[in-house]
BABAVO-785382 format. One record per residue (C-alpha): x, y, z; residue in one letter. Coordinates in steps of 0.2 Angstrom, whole numbers, padded with zeros to 4 digits, always signed. Layout:
BABAVO-785382
XYZA;...
This chain:
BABAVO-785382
+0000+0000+0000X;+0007+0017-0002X;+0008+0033+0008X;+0002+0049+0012X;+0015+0060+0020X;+0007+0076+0028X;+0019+0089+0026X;+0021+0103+0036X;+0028+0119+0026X;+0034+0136+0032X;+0022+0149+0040X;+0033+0163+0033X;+0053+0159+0032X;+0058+0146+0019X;+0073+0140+0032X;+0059+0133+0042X;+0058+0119+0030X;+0065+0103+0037X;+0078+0092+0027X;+0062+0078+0030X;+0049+0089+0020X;+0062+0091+0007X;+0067+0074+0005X;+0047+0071+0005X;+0044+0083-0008X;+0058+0075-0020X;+0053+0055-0018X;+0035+0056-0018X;+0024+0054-0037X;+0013+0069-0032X;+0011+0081-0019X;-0006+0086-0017X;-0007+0106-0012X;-0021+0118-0007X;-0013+0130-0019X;+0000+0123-0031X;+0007+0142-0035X;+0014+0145-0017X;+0018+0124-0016X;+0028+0125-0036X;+0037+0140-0027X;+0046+0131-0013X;+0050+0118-0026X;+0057+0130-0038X;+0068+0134-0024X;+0073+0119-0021X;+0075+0112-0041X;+0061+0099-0038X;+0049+0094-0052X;+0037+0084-0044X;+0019+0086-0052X;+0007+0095-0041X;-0013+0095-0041X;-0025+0108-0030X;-0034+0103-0017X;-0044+0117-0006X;-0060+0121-0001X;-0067+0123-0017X;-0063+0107-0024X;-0059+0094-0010X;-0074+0083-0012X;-0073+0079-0031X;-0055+0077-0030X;-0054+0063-0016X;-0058+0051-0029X;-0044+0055-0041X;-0030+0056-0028X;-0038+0041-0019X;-0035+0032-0038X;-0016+0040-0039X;-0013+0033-0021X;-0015+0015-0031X;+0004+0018-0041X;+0015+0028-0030X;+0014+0038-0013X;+0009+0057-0012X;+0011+0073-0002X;+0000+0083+0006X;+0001+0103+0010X;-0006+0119+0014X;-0001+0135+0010X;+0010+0138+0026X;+0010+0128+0040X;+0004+0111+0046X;-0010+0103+0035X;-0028+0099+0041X;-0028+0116+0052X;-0041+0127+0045X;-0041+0118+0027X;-0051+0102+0022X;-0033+0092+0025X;-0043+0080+0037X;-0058+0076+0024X;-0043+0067+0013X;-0034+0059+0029X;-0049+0051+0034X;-0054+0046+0014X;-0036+0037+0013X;-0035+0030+0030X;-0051+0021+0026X;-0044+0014+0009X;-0031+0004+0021X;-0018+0017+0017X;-0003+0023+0030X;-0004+0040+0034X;+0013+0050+0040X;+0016+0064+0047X;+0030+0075+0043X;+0030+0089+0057X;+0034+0108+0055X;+0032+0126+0059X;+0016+0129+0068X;+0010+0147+0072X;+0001+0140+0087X;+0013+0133+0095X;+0025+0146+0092X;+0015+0161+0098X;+0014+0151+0114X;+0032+0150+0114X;+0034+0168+0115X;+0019+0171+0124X;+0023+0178+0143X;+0006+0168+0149X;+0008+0153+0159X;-0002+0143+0147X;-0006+0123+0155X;-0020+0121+0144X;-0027+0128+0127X;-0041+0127+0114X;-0038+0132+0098X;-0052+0138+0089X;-0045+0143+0070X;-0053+0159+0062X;-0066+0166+0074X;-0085+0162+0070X;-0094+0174+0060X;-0107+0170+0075X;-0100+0181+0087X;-0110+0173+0103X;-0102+0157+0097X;-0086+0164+0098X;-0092+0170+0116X;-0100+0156+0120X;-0082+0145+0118X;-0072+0158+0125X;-0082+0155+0142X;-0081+0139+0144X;-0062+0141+0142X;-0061+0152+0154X;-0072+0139+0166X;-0060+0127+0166X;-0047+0139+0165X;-0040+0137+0148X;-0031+0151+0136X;-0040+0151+0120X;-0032+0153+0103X;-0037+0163+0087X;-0031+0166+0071X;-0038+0182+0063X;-0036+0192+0048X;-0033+0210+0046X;-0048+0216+0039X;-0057+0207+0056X;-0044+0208+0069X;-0052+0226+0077X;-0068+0220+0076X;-0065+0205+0084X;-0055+0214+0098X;-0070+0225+0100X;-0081+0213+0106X;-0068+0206+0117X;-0066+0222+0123X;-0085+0225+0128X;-0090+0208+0135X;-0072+0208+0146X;-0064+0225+0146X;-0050+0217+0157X;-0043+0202+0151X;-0026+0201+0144X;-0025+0199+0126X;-0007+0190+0116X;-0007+0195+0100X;+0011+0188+0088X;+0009+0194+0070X;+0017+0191+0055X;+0028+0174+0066X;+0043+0170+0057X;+0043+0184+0045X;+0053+0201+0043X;+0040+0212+0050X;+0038+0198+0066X;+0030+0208+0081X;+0022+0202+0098X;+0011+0215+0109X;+0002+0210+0125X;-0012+0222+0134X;-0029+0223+0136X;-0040+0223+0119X;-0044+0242+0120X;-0025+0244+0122X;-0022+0230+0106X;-0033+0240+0097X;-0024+0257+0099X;-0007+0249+0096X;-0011+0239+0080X;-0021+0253+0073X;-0021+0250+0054X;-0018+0231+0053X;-0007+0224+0043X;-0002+0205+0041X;-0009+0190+0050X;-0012+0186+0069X;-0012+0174+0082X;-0021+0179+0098X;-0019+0173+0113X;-0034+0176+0125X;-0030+0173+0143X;-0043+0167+0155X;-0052+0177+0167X;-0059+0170+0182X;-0079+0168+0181X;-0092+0160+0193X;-0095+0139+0195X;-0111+0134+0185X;-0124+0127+0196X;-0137+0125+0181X;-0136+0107+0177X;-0143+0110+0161X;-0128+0121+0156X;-0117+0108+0164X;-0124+0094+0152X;-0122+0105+0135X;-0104+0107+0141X;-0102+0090+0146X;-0106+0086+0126X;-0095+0099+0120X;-0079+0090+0131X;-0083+0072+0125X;-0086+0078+0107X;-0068+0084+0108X;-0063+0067+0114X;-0059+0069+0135X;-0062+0053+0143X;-0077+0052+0157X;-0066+0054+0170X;-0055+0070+0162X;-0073+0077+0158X;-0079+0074+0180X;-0062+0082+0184X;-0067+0098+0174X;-0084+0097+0179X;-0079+0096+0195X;-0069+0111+0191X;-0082+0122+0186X;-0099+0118+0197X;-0102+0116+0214X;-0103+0097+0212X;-0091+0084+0218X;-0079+0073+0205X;-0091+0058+0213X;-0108+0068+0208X;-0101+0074+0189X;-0096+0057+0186X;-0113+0052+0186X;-0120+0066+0179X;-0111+0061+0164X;-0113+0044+0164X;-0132+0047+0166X;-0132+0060+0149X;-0120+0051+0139X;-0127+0034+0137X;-0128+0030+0121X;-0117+0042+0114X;
């Protein structure tokens, strides 16, 4: 069976790329890209003439089948634009497709802005939920951002410029006080980090230029005693995968109820799940 190698590319600074990507890149029969004009660049750079083929948002379902059929003959890689693939892209619709078919599926790690703004981030940062581009719902966004700060988790964005202030905004009216990280443009010439409240954020940015990672730190809010608000979060934990007893610990965390008593709250509302 052949392979898929998941290849991470640079998120701004083409000496990011690993030796491991390269060799990738040159032994693979296709490399499979969300778009194949910043991808043929990197290989331009390096000399390498491996065929490419798009794969994004637009496309990604009709072109399962063909690269399913190429994966038959020879192994291929996939990419993104910058950075690690299957991280706000349909990367993962192609991952599960192949891993289903019995193929191997490996990963050729890289550059990620997330877990570099955390490196350079001056929070002490235990935990974190990572929640892409920020909703266009904004009490979604909200919503996601106070059940992070529940269990006491920093919650990560990536925004654009044209959306960055008005994101910041309505940080800034629903908690005026919390401490906002924000790393733009990471790896890059114009690299710069700047950490303040969102009204302060919005007054040094100003005209924004680039893209941003933020990192919001958590603010300390009441326990929930509602058990109806405990359930819907108890469903958003074991959707992301926590076991029952990781879910009781954070329940526990959060309510007035003991590790014993969420245990059995969620073995009650999850059967069948």
């Amino acid at each position: 069976m052949s392979n898929l190698y998941v290849v991470s590319t640079p998120i701004g600074n083409l000496g990011d790329l690993s030796k491991r990507a390269i060799d990738t890149f040159a032994q693979v029969g296709l490399i499979v890209a969300e778009d194949t004009r910043v991808t043929k660049k990197i290989l331009s750079h390096l000399k390498i003439q491996t065929p490419l083929l798009s794969f994004n948002d637009h496309n990604a379902i009709d072109r399962i089948p063909e690269i399913l059929n190429h994966l038959l003959n020879y192994d291929i890689a996939l990419t993104t634009d910058a950075g690690t693939p299957g991280v706000s892209d349909p990367g993962n619709l192609l991952v599960d497709a192949i891993r289903s078919q019995g193929h191997s599926i490996i990963s050729i790690p890289g550059p990620s802005a997330v877990t570099s703004a955390i490196s350079i981030c001056p929070f002490s940062i235990k935990r974190f939920l990572f929640l892409g581009f920020p909703n266009k719902n904004t009490k979604d966004n909200l919503d996601l951002i106070k059940q992070s700060d529940l269990i006491e988790s920093h919650t990560i964005f990536f925004e654009s410029p044209l959306r960055i202030l008005g994101f910041l905004k309505t940080i800034n009216d629903t908690s005026p006080n919390r401490l906002v990280f924000i790393a733009r443009e990471i790896t890059k010439i114009h690299e710069e980090t700047f950490t303040g409240t969102a009204e302060e954020c919005i007054k040094y940015l100003k005209t924004p230029k680039g893209e941003f990672t933020i990192i919001l730190n958590p603010i300390k809010v009441d326990k929930i005693s509602n058990h109806k608000d405990l359930i819907k979060i108890i469903h958003k934990l074991h959707m992301d995968g926590l076991k029952t007893k990781e879910i009781a610990r954070e329940i526990s965390t959060i309510s007035h109820i003991t590790s014993g008593e969420a245990y059995k709250l969620i073995l009650d509302n999850l059967k069948g799940s």
